[in-house]
C-alpha angles and dihedrals in degrees: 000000000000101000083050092049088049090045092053094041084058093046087061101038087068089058092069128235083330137213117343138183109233116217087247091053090046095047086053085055100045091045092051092056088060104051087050086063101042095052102029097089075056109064119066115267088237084065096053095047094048093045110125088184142007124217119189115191099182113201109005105184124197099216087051092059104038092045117016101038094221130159121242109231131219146138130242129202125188140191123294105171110286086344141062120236126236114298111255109206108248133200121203104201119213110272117170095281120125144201131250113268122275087017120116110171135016142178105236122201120196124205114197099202107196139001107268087065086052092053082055096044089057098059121097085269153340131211116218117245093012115048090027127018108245125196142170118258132239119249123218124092097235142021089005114159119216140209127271086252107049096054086052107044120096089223120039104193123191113180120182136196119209092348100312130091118255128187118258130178113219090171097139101020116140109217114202142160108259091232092197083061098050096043092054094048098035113015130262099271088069129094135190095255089058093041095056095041105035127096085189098071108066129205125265110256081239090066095050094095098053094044085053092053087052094043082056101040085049097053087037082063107051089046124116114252107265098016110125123225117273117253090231128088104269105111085064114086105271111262117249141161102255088070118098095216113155109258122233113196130043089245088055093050091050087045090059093045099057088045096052081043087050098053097043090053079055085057105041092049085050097090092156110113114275119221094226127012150064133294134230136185120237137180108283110224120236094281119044117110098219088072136218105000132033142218103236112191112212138175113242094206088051083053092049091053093049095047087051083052090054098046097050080046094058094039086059096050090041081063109058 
């Protein structure tokens, strides 16, 4: 265990000091959490429950949009079995949509509502009312009807302005992953497709808030009327291994470390080409005809994720 805890160490010291969540990025997620739980008691439960995906673009400002140019930023989070998989950071571009009279500045939530709006969603980008059908949302917790077009649209959108919803045209908005955004939190070798689908890439200890917003609207929603929450925790995301929370007990720290050892004795066995990633040389074993030393494939956001892992490892020993 430990020459394979020191192999994989010196795998991600060559990757340099490694991914990072900049205050700004943080303050999008944090933001986004709250707006989860502000709106959530107004969308119909039955959009909740049919949501493929959740964007959250916290504070879009006309003025930002007609005369600076500027990109509304946000983060989006989809299904992953019981779970959502980590946020990728989002930009929606300036089209030749508008906002409602007398309103400046609005939080926008977008609901991607099957898959093949999420297919759409995961290319480079997607422009709103063309490449995907985009329609205002209904309001109302329970037993809301919707338009037409709104059940049959592949994003539902609801923006509101000082707590209450105000009507906003994205007809013509370009959505697409802030790529900055995503290289400084997952490594450059990470895009938007894997992010979403892979159960390899955790999410940063900053997004935990807002997955956990989506992991309680999501069980509120396929609550019976009338049934109160459980007193458990499972409203809460379920825990798993690929979070970077900060571990509070010495059992909890060794039971990170032989995870982390585990999964980098995965990667180093993987010797298959990687689509994206570095490669390493490791021993080669008795038989293998390529002699003495072996490729060994390996996923530098996966890296990345393991080296944030270590590092919040190493903070909470440091500690005690």
């Amino acid at each position: 265990m430990l020459h394979t805890m020191m192999a994989g160490t010196a795998l991600l010291a060559t990757l340099g000091s490694g991914a990072a969540v900049s205050t700004a990025e943080t303050a999008r997620l944090q933001a986004a959490s709250r707006i989860v739980d502000a709106i959530r008691n107004d969308i119909p439960d039955d959009y909740w429950t049919r949501a493929r995906c959740v964007g959250v673009l916290p504070d879009l400002k006309k003025a930002a949009f007609i005369v600076g140019g500027e990109y509304g930023r946000g983060v989006l989070s989809c299904r992953a079995g019981d779970e959502w998989s980590a946020p990728v950071f989002i930009q929606l571009a300036k089209g030749s949509w508008g906002f409602q009279a007398g309103v400046e500045q609005v939080d926008l939530v977008l609901l991607v509502m099957n898959d093949k709006g999420v297919q759409k969603l995961l290319d480079n980008k997607v422009t709103l009312g063309a490449d995907a059908s985009v329609a205002a949302g209904p309001v109302g917790r329970r037993g809301a009807v919707g338009t037409d077009a709104a059940m049959s649209a592949e994003i539902v959108s609801y923006s509101r302005s000082r707590g209450l919803f105000a009507g906003i045209d994205l007809s013509g908005g370009v959505l697409r992953p802030d790529q900055d955004s995503n290289a400084d939190v997952y490594g450059r070798g990470a895009e938007p497709r894997t992010i979403l689908a892979s159960r390899e890439i955790s999410a940063p200890t900053e997004a935990h808030d807002f997955l956990r917003a989506l992991g309680s609207l999501a069980a509120a929603a396929a609550r019976p009327a009338g049934q109160p929450a459980p007193t458990t925790n499972a409203q809460s995301i379920p825990a798993t291994p690929r979070t970077t929370t900060m571990p509070t007990t010495d059992d909890d720290v060794r039971a990170r470390i032989v995870d982390i050892q585990q999964t980098l004795d995965r990667m180093l066995a993987d010797t298959t080409p990687a689509p994206v990633g570095t490669t390493g040389n490791a021993p080669g074993t008795a038989g293998d005809a390529r002699g003495a030393r072996g490729a060994v494939s390996v996923d530098r956001a996966q890296l990345l994720q393991l080296r944030r892992q270590l590092d919040a490892l190493l903070a909470a020993v440091n500690k005690r």
